[in-house]
C-alpha positions in Angstrom: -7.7 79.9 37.0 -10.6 78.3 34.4 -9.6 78.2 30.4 -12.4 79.7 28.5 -12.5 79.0 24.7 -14.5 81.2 23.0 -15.2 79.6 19.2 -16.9 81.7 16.5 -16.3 81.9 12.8 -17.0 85.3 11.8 -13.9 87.6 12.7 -15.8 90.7 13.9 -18.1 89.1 16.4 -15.0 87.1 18.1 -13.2 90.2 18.0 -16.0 91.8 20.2 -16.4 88.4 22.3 -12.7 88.8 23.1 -12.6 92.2 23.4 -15.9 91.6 26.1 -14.3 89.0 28.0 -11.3 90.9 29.0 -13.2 91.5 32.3 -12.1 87.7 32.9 -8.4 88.6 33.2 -6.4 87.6 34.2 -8.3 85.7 36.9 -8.6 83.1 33.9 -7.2 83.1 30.5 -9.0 83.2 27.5 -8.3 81.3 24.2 -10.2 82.6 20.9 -10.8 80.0 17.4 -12.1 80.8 14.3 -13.2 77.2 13.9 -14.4 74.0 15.5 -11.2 72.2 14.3 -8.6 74.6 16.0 -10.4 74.6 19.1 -10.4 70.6 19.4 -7.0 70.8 18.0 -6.1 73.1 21.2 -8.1 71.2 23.9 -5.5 68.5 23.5 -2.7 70.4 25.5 -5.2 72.9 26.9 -8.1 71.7 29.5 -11.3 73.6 29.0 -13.5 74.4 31.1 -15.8 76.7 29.8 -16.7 77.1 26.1 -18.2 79.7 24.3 -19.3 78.3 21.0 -21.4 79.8 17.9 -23.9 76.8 17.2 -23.7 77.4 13.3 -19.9 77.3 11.6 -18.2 75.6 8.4 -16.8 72.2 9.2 -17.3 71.2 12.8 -20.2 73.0 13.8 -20.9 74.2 18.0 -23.1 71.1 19.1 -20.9 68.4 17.6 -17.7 70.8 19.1 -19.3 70.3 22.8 -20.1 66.5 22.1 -16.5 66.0 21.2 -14.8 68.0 23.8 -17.1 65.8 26.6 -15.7 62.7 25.6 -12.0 64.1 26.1 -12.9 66.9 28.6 -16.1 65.3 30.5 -15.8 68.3 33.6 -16.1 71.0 30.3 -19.0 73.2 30.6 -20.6 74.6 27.2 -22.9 77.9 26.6 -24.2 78.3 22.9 -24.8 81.5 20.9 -27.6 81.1 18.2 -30.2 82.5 16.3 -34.2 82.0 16.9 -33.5 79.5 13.8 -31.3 77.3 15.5 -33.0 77.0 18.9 -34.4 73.6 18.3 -30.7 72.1 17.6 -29.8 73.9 20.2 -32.3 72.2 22.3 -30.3 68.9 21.1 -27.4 70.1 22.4 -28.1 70.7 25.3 -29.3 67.2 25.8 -25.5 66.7 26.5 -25.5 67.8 30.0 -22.8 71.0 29.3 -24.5 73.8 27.5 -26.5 76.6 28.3 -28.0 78.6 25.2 -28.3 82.4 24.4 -29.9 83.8 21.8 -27.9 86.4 19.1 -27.9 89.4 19.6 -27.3 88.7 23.0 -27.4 92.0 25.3 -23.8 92.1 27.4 -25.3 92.6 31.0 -27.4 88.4 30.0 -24.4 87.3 28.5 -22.4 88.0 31.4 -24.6 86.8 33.6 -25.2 83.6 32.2 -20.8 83.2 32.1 -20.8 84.0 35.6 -23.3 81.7 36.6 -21.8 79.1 34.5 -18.2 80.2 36.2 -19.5 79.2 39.5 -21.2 75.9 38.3 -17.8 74.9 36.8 -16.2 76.0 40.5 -18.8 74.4 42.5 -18.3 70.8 40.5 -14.9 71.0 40.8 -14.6 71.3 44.6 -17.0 68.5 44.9 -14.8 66.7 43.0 -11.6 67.7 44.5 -13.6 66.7 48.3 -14.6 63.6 47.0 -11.4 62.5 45.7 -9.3 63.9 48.5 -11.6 61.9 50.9 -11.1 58.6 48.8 -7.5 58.6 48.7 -7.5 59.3 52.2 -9.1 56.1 53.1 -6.7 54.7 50.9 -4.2 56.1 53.2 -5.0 55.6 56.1 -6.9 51.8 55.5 -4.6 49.0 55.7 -4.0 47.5 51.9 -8.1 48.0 51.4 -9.1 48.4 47.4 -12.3 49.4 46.4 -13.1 48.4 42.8 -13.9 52.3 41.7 -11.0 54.2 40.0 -9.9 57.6 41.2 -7.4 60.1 39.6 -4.5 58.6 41.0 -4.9 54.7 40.8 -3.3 52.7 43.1 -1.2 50.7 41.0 0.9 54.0 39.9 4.5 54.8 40.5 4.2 58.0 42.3 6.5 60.2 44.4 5.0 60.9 47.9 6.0 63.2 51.1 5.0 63.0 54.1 5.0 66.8 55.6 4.7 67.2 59.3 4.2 70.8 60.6 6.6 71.3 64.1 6.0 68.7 66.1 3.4 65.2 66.0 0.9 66.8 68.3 1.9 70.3 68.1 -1.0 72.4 68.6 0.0 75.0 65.6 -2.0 74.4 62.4 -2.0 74.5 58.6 -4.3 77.2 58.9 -2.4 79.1 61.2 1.3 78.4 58.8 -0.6 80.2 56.0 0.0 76.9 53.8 -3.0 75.5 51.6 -3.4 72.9 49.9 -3.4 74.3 46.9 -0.7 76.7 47.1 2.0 73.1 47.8 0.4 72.2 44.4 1.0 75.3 42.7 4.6 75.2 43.9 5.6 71.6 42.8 3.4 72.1 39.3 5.7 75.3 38.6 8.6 73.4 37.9 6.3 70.2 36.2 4.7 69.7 32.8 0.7 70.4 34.4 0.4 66.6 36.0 -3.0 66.2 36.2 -2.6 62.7 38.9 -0.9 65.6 41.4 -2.7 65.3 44.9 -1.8 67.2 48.3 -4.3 65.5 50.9 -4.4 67.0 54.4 -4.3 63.8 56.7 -4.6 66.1 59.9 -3.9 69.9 61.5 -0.4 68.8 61.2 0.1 66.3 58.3 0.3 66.5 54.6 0.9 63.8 52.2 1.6 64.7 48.5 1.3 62.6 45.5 2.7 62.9 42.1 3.1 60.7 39.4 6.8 60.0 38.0 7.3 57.7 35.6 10.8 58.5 35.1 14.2 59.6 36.6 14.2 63.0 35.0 10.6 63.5 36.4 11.5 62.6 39.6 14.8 64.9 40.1 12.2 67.8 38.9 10.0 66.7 41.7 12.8 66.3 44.1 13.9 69.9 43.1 10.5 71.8 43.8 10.2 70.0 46.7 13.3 71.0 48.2 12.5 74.8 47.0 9.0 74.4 48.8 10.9 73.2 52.3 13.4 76.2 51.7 10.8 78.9 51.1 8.6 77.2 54.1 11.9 77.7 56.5 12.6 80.9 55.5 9.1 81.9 56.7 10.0 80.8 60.1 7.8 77.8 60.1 9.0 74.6 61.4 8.6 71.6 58.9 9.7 68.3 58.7 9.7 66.2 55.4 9.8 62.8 54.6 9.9 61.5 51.0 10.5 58.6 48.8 9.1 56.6 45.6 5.6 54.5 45.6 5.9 51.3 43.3 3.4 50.2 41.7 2.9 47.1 43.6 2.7 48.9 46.9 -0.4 50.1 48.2 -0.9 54.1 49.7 -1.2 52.7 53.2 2.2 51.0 53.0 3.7 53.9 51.5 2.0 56.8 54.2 3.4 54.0 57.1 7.4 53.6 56.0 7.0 57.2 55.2 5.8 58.1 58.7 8.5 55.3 60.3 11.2 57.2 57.9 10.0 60.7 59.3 10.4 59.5 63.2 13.7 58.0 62.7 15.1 61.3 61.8 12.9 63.7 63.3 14.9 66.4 65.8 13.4 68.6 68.5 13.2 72.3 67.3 15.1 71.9 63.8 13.9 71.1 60.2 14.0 68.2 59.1 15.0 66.4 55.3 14.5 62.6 55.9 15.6 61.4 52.7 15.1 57.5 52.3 17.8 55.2 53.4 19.8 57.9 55.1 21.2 56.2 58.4 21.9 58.9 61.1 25.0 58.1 63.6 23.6 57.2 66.7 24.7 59.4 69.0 26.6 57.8 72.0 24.6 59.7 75.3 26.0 56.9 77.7 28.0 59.8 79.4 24.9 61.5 80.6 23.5 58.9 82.9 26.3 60.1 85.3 24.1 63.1 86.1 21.0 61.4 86.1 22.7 59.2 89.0 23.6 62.6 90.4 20.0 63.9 90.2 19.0 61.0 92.0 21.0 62.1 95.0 19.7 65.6 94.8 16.5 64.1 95.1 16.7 62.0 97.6 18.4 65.1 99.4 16.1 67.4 98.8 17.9 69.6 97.4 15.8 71.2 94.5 18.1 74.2 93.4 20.7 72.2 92.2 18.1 69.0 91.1 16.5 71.9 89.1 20.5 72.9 87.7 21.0 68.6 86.9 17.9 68.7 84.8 18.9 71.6 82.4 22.2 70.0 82.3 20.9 66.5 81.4 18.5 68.0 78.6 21.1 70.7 77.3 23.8 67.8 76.9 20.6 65.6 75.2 20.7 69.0 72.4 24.1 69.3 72.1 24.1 65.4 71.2 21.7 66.2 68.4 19.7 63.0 69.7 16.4 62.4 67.3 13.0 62.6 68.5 12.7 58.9 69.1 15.7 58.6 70.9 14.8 61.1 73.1 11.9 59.6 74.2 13.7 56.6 74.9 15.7 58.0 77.1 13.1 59.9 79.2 11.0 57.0 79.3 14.4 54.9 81.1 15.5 57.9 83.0 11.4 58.1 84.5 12.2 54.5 85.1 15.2 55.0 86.8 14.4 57.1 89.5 11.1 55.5 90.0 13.3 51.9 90.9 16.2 54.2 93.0 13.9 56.3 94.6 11.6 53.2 95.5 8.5 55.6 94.8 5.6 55.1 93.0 5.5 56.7 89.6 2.2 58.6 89.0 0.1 57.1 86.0 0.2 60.4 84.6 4.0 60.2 84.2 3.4 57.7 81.5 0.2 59.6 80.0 2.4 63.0 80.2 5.1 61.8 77.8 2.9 62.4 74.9 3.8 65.9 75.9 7.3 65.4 74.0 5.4 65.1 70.7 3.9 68.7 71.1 7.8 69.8 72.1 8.8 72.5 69.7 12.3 73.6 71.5 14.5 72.4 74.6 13.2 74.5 77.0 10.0 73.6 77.0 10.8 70.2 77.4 13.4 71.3 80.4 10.1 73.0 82.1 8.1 69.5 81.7 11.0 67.6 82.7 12.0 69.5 85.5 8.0 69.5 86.8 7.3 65.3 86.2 10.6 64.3 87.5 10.3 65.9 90.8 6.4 65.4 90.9 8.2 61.7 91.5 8.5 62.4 95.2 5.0 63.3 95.7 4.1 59.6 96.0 6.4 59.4 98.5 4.9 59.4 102.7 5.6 62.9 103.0 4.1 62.9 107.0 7.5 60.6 107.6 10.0 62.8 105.4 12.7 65.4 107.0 11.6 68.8 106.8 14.6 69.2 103.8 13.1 66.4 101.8 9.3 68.5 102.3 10.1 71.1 99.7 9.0 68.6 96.8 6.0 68.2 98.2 5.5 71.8 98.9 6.3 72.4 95.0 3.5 69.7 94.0 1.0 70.9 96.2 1.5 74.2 94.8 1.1 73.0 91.3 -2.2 71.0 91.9 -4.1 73.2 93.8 -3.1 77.0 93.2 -6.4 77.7 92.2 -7.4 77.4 96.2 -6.1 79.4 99.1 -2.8 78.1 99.8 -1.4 78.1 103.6 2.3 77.1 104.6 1.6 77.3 107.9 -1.2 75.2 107.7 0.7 72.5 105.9 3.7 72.8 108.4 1.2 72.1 110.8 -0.1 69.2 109.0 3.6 67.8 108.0 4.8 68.6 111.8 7.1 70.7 110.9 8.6 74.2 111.9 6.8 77.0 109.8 10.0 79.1 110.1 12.4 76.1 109.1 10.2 75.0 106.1 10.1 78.6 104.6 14.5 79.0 105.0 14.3 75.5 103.3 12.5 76.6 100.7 14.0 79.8 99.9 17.4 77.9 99.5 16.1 75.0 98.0 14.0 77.2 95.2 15.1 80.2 95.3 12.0 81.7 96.2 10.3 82.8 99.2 6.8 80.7 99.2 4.3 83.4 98.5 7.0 84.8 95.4 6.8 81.1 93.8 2.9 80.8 94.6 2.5 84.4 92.3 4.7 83.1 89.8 3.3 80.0 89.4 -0.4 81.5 89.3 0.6 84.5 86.7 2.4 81.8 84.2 -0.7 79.8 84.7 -2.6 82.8 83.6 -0.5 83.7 81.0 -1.1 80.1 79.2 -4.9 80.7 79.5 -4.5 84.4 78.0 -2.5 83.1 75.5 -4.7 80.0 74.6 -7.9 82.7 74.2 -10.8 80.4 75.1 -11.3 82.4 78.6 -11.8 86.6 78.9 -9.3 88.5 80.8 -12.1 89.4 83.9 -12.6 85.8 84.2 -8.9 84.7 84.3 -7.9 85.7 87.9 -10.3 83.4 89.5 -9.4 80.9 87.8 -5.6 81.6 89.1 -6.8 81.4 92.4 -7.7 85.0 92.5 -10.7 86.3 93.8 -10.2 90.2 93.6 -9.8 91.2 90.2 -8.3 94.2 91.2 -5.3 92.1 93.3 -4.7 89.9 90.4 -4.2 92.8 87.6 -2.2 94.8 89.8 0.2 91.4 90.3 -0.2 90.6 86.5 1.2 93.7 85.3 4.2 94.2 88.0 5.8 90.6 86.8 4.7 90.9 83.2 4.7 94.8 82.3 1.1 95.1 81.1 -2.1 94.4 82.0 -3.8 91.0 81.3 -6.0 92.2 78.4 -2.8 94.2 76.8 -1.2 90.7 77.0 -3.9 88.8 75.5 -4.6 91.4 72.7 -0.8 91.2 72.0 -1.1 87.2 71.9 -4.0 87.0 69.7 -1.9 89.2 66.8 1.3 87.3 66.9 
């Protein structure tokens, strides 16, 4: 929304001026002045930025109006109505940089042409503006204690509140896009409850992150800030969108970076798997005792070193339901998958994949426990696939089986040809994995392929013909028939569905 002043002295043409203008509500608001004085007078606790200004008028006449609103109002954009007299003072005028000139009697369909281009003008400037600053602070941000010597809106040496806003997870693939939150609309939230701060910033750091500024130069500010804020995360969860929030007070001897770090440290100390989160400052969480649970991690090394997978795969979602029920923070949950990965690879004497290590970035795109009980469940057993599998018991082959499964189901699988290869009964390896699983072999294979294809539906970069090859499915025909007896609809119904959630 723009302010539009529209400034003339005579009472019947500002009636018709207003009475024109109505077509600019209320996308904007429109003030109307008799005089040059009231006008200034208004600008004070009004920002212009367009004004429509009769060039001759008792007192302060329309030029020496614009000249004095630019030095208050420099962004203010000016068009002048005069008469062929006037035109060379008008020319002056517009020596300012903010006017455009019409001359009286101006036809309607010129003089709303001329506000309409001058509309977008003001637009245009602004969002180079806004870009400009929004890119300066976030160097400021994100640069460690740099200064540069030019001055932006929000100067560095200000006594601000900031929040840091994270959207689900720290590499959650969702977006602010996708969460139908702008920018502008966090700003038009907090400003609701605020006297108009005109030092208010929300700068996107990322897809995920948001950091928002706002001067406070007092307690009373500061528990109005503190109270939109809160509304905003209330209104956000009540949309089903998951977001956490950190917040706290700049001082004025603390740079931005400094600020966007302890915020960010402040964030990951309370941050919880699946729930939102309000990390105030200097809260201090109990630390949850989990000490109990490393009695079925030493169970699930047994299991593994049995080969028994069915109940492995039961320990697991045991270990990572009691990890929920313990209400453990993000942080500490990595800890602990990072010793219990550690664990097993020292008990079980194997050598842990490099990937293990690269994969446990995966808990920062975690949204819920189960998806982090299918990761965990898949990277603790892909453990035994360093093992010499050639020298294992056939019981202690299922793992193996599993892992071949899930790196290379996109080629023609054979059990019998890996019996063969692991000297093993065909007959024996199929009961074991039936009991171990759950599954027959060629059930788990078509389970495993269909989820696979169900992620690449969902993900939308591939077309529905082209997603049973790249299943391991060379007849289309086979692979929608199978896709629609375990899902219930065919793959394009599925992906169409997907794309409108």
């Amino acid at each position: 929304m723009m302010n539009i002043f529209l400034v003339e002295d005579e009472r019947w043409a500002l009636a018709e001026l207003v009475s024109l203008f109505k077509r600019y509500e209320p996308q904007h608001r429109v003030l109307a002045f008799e005089n040059g004085e009231d006008a200034l007078k208004a600008a004070k606790s009004v920002d212009p930025h367009l004004v429509l200004t009769d060039i001759t008028m008792p007192g302060i006449d329309g030029v020496e109006l614009l000249v004095e609103l630019s030095r208050c109002h420099p962004e203010a954009r000016g068009i002048i109505l005069s008469v062929h007299d006037d035109f060379a003072y008008a020319q002056r005028g517009m020596q300012t940089g903010v006017t455009d000139y019409l001359l009286k009697p101006v036809r309607k369909e010129l003089l709303f042409s001329a506000v309409d281009r001058m509309l977008a003008r003001i637009e245009d400037e602004s969002r180079n503006r806004s870009d400009r600053t929004q890119w300066s602070i976030l160097q400021r941000l994100l640069a460690v204690d740099t200064l540069e010597s030019g001055k932006l809106e929000v100067a560095e040496q200000q006594r601000m509140f900031m929040a840091l806003m994270l959207l689900e997870n720290w590499a959650s693939p969702f977006t602010w896009k996708e969460a139908g939150l702008d920018a502008s609309d966090i700003l038009a939230h907090i400003r609701s409850g605020l006297k108009g701060e005109p030092g208010c910033h929300c700068v996107t750091i990322d897809s995920r992150r948001r950091v928002l500024m706002v001067p406070a130069d007092n307690e009373a500010c500061t528990l109005s800030i503190m109270t939109r804020l809160q509304s905003l995360f209330q209104a956000v969860e009540a949309r089903g969108i998951l977001l956490h929030m950190s917040f706290g007070m700049k001082s004025e001897s603390e740079s931005l970076n400094r600020s966007f770090v302890r915020l960010g440290k402040q964030l990951e100390e309370q941050l919880r798997i699946g729930v939102p989160t309000w990390a105030a400052p200097n809260m201090k969480l109990a630390v949850p005792d989990i000490s109990g649970i490393w009695i079925k991690v030493r169970a699930l090394q047994a299991q593994i070193k049995a080969g028994d997978m069915a109940r492995g795969r039961e320990t697991v979602s045991h270990i990572v339901a009691s990890l929920q029920c313990k209400e453990v923070t993000h942080k500490q949950l990595k800890q602990f998958v990072g010793d219990l990965f550690y664990s097993l690879k020292f008990n079980l004497q194997s050598e842990t994949p490099t990937r293990l290590e690269e994969d446990m970035s995966l808990l920062n795109e975690a949204i819920d426990y189960e998806s982090i009980t299918e990761w965990l469940t898949s990277a603790v057993f892909g453990m035994a696939r360093k093992c010499d599998s050639k020298e294992q018991k056939p019981k202690g082959l299922v793992p193996v089986v599993m892992n071949w499964i899930h790196d290379s189901y996109q080629e023609d699988l054979s059990l019998q040809q890996f019996a063969l290869e692991h000297h093993v009964s065909l007959g024996h390896l199929s009961r074991l994995f039936k009991s171990q699983t759950g599954y027959t072999f060629s059930d788990y294979v078509i389970g495993y392929r269909i989820g696979k294809a169900k992620e690449l539906l969902a993900d939308g970069t591939s077309r529905p013909s082209e997603i049973g090859e790249l299943v391991g499915y060379e007849d289309a025909k086979h692979f929608c028939h199978l896709f629609k007896r375990i899902t219930g609809e065919t793959p394009t119904a599925y992906a169409k569905r997907k794309r409108s959630q």
